[in-house]
N, C-alpha and C positions, 0 to 999 in steps of 0.2 A: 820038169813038169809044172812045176809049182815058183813063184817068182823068191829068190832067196832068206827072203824079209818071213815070209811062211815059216821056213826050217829053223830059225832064230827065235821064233815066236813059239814054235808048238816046243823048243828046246828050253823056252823061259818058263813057260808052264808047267813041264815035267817036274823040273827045277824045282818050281815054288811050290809042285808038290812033295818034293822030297823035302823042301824046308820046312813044311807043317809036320814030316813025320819026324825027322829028326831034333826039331825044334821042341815039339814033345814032350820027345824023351829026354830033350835036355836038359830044358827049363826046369824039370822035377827037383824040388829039394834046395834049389838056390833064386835069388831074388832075381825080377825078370829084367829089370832093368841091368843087371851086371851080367845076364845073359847077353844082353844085347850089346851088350860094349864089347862084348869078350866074340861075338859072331863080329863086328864091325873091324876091330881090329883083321881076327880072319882075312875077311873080305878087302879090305885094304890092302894086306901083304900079298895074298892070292892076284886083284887085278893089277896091283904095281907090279908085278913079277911079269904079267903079261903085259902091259904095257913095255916095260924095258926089253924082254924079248922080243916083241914083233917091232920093235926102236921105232914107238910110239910116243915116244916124250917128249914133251913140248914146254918150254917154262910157262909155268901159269904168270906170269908178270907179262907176259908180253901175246896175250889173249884179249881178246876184244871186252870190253870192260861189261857190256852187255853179256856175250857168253858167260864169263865169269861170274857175273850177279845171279844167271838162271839156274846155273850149275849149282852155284851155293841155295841159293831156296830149291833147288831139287832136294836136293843133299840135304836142307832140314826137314823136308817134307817128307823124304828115304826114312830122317830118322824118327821124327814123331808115327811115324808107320811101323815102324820094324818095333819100336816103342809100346805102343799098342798091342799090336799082332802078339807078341811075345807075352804079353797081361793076359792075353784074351785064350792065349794057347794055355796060361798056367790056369786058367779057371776055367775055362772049357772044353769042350771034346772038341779032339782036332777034324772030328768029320762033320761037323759045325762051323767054328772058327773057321775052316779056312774057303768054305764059300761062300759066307758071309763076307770074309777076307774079298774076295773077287768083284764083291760090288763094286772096287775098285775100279774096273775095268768098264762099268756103265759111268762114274762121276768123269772117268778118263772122256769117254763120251761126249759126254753133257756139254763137259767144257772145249773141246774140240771143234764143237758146233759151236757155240759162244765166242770165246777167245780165239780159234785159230783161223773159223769162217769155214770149216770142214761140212761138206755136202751131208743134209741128216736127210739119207733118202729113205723109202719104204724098210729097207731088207735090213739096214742100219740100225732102223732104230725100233724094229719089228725083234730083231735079234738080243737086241739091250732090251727090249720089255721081257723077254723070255729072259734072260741072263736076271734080270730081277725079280721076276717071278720064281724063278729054280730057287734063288737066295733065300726067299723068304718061303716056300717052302721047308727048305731044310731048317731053318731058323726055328719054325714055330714047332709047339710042342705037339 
């Protein structure tokens, strides 16, 4: 019904909302930043596991030195997020933080139209004003 790219996506969001519940409850009582290294690890061992099962492996030495550079500033950019998120989950209510968290998904936007020359049609960017309005809704007191 729906093109496959849909079920991945509404699959990333379920996700990231179990990560704000669980995150939570995690973060309580230990420092956020050693939360964070201690989820990263996780996550590391989790997708290399599936990588090496679906014999996805490819040496990074022999990737295209551009893939390789945007991987790596994704990857800092993953961590000063997860970095954050984790502070912001220890000091505020996770039904706050984490739709505030999603404005994400409008600077994702922004830049898309900018940087990748992505069409900001009516519906696009009608949809990112409400995505930003909900946020700051919830935000405010």
């Amino acid at each position: 019904m729906f093109p496959a790219w849909v079920y991945y996506a509404l699959g990333s969001a379920f996700f990231a909302g179990l990560t704000a519940l669980f995150g939570k409850i995690g973060v309580s009582g230990i420092n956020s930043n050693l939360a964070t290294f201690l989820r990263t690890i996780v996550v590391l061992l989790f997708s290399g596991g599936i990588v090496l099962a679906t014999g996805g492996w490819q040496n990074p030495a022999r990737l295209p030195q551009k893939t390789l550079g945007f991987l790596i500033l994704s990857a800092l950019a993953t961590g000063a997020s997860w970095l954050c998120y984790y502070r912001a989950l220890q000091l505020g209510p996770a039904s706050k933080v984490a739709p505030i968290d999603k404005l994400g998904v409008v600077f994702a936007m922004v830049l898309a139209f900018v940087f990748l020359g992505e069409k900001a049609d009516l519906k696009t960017v009608g949809g990112g004003l409400l995505i930003a309005a909900g946020a700051l809704v919830i935000a405010l007191k």
